[in-house]
C-alpha positions as CSV (number, residue, x, y, z in Angstrom):
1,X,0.6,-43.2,-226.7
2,X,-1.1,-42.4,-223.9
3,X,-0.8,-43.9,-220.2
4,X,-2.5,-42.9,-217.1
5,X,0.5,-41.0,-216.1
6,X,0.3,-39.1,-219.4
7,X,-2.3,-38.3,-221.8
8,X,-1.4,-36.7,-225.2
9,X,-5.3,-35.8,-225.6
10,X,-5.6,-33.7,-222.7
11,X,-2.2,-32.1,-223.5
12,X,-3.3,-30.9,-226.9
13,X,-6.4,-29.9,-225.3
14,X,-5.0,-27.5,-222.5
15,X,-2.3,-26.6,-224.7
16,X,-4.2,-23.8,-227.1
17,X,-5.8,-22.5,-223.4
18,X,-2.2,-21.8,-221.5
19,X,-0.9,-20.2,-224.3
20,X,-4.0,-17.7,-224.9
21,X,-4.0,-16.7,-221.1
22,X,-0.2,-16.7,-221.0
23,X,0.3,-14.1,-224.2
24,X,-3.3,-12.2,-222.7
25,X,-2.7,-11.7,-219.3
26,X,1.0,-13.3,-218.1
27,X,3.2,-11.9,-221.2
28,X,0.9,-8.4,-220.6
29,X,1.3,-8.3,-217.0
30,X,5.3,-8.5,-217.4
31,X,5.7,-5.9,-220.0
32,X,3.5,-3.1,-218.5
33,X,4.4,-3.9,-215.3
34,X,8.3,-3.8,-215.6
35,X,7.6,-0.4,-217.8
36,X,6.2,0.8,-214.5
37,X,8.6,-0.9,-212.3
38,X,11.6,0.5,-214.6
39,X,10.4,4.1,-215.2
40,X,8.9,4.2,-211.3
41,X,12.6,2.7,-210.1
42,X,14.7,5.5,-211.8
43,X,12.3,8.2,-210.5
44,X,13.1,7.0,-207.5
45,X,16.6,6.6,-206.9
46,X,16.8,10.3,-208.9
47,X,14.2,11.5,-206.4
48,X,16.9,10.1,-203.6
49,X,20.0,11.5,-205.1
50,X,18.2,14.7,-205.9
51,X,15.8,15.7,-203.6
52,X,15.8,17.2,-200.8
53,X,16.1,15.2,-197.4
54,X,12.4,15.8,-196.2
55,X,11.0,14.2,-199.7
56,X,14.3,11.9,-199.9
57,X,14.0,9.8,-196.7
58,X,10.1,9.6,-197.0
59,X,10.5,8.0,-200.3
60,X,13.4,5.7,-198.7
61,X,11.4,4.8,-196.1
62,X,8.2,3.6,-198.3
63,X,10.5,1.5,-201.0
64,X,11.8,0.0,-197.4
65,X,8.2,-1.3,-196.9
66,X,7.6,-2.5,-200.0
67,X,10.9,-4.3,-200.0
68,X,10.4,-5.8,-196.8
69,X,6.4,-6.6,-196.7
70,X,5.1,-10.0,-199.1
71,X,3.9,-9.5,-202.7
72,X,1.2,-11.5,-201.7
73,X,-0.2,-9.0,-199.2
74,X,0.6,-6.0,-201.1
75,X,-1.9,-7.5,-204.1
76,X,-4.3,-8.3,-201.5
77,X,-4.1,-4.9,-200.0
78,X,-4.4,-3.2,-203.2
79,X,-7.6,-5.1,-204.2
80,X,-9.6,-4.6,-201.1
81,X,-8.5,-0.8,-200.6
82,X,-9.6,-0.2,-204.5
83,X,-11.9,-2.4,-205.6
84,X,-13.5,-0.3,-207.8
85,X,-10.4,-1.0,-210.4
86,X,-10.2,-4.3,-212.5
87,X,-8.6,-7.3,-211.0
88,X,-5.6,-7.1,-213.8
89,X,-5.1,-3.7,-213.4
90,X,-4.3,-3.8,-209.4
91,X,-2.2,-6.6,-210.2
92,X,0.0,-5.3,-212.6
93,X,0.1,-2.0,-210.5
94,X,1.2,-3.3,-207.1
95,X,3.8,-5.8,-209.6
96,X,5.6,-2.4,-211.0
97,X,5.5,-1.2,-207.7
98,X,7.0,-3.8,-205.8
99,X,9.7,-4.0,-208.4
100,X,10.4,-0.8,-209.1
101,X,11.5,-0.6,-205.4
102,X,14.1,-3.5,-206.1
103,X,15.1,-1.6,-209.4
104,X,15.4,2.0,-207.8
105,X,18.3,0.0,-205.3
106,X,19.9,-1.2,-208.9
107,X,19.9,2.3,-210.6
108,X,21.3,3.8,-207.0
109,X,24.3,1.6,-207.4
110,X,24.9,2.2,-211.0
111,X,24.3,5.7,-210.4
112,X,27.0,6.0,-207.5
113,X,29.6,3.6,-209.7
114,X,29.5,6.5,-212.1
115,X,33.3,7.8,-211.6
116,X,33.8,11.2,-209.3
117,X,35.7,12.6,-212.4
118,X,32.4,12.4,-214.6
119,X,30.8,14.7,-212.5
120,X,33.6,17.0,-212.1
121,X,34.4,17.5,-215.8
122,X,30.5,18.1,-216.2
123,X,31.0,21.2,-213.5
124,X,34.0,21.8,-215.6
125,X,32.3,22.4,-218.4
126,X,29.5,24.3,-217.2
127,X,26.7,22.0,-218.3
128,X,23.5,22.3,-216.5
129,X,21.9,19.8,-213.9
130,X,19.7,18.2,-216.1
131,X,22.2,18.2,-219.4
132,X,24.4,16.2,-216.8
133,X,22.0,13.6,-216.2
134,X,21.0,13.4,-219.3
135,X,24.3,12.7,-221.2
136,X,26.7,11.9,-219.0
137,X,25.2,9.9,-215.4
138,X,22.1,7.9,-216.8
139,X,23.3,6.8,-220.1
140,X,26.7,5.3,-217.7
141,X,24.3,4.1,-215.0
142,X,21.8,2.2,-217.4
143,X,25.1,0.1,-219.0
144,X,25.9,-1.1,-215.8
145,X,22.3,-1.7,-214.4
146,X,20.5,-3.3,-217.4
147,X,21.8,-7.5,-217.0
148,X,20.8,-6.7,-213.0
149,X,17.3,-5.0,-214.5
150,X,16.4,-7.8,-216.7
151,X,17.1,-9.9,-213.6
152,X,14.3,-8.7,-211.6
153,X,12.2,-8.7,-214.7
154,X,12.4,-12.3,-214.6
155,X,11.6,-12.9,-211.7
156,X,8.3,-10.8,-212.1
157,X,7.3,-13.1,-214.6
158,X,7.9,-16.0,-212.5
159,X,5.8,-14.3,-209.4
160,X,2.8,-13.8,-212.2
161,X,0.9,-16.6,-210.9
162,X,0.6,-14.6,-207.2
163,X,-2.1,-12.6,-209.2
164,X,-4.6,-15.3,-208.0
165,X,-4.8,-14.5,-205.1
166,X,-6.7,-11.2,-206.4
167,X,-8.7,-13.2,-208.6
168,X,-7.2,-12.9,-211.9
169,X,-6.9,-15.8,-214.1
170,X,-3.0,-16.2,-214.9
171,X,-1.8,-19.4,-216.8
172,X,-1.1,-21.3,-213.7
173,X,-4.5,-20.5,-212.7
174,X,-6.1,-21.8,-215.8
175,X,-3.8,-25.0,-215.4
176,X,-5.3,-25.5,-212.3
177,X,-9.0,-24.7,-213.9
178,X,-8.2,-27.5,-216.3
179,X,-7.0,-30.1,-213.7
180,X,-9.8,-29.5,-211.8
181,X,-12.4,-30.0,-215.0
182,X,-10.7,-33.5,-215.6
183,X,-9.1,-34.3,-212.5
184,X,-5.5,-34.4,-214.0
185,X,-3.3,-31.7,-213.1
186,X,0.2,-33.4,-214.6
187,X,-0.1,-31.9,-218.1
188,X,-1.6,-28.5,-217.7
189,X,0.5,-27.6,-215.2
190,X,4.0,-29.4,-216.8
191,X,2.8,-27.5,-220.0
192,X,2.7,-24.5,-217.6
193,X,5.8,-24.9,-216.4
194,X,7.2,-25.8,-220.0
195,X,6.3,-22.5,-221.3
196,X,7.4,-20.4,-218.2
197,X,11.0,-22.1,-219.3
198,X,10.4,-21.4,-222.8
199,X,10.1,-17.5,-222.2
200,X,12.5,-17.2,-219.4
201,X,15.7,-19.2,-220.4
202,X,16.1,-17.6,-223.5
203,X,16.1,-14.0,-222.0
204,X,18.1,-15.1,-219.1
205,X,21.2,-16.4,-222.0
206,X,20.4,-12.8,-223.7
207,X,21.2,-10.7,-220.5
208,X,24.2,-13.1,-220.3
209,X,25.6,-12.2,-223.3
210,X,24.7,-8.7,-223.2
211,X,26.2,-8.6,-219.1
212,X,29.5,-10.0,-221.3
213,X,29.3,-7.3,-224.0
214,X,28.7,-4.2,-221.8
215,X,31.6,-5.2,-219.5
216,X,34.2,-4.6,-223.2
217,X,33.5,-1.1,-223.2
């Protein structure tokens, strides 16, 4: 039944609308951008480990700024500085980017909680640089890293809705679209917020359980 509070109507009507622009631009946002963020984020704390201390620190120093300086401000720099991209596009850039500076600080810790011996049996054996990292450092570093990786992913899906600030319609944007069309905002945006849950909670129990796993072996 219906109530001024709560309409079923406008539910079922809003409902078809979040869902489209959540699987078209909120679901597709998160996946590219945490492939960016999670390949960028490895380059970087290899780059930092590996590199010499003239490209190392460089590289230090701009994840620092990213870390330290608003999402908001980074999207809104990238979309006046290059315009001449789509709106989507510079979001889920600048997203990857901004995480993959949270994720390269993950990887250096699982990275440097590989054990001294590791790398010593490696010299031992004679195996080359990259045969090292290969088989031996990242495969240890990623079983460590990956319940703190799927962390951050999370919360890049939950700072999606920053993307309108650049103009692109997210869900929460279209919720708002909706509310402003009919001058109720309580279900679009509790629908919103419903599917945000749905998609969230059950990854955040599946990183539990695979934090729980990992830590047997």
């Amino acid at each position: 039944m219906d109530n001024d509070i709560w309409s079923w109507d406008r539910a079922a009507a809003v409902l078809p609308q979040l869902v489209e622009t959540f699987l078209q631009v909120t679901l597709v946002a998160t996946v590219v951008g945490s492939v960016i963020a999670a390949v960028l984020g490895l380059a970087v704390a290899m780059v930092r480990r590996l590199a010499p201390v003239w490209i190392a620190r460089p590289v230090h120093w701009v994840m620092e700024f990213v870390r330290m300086t608003p999402l908001v401000i980074q999207l809104l720099f990238a979309y006046y500085t290059f315009g001449s991209f789509s709106n989507l596009t510079i979001g889920i850039t600048v997203l990857g980017i901004h995480y993959a500076a949270y994720m390269a600080e993950v990887y250096r810790s699982g990275i440097d909680a590989v054990p001294k011996g590791q790398w010593e049996a490696a010299t031992a054996l004679s195996m080359s640089r990259t045969r090292t990292w290969r088989k031996i450092v990242i495969p240890q570093a990623l079983r460590t890293t990956v319940p703190a990786l799927g962390t951050w992913v999370i919360s890049m899906f939950k700072d999606t809705p920053f993307l309108t600030v650049i103009f692109v319609v997210e869900m929460v944007t279209r919720a708002e679209e909706y509310g402003a069309q009919t001058f109720t905002y309580t279900e679009a945006l509790t629908l919103a917020g419903l599917i945000f849950l749905a998609a969230s909670y059950p990854t955040s129990v599946l990183l539990r359980r695979l934090e729980t796993r990992l830590a047997r072996y």
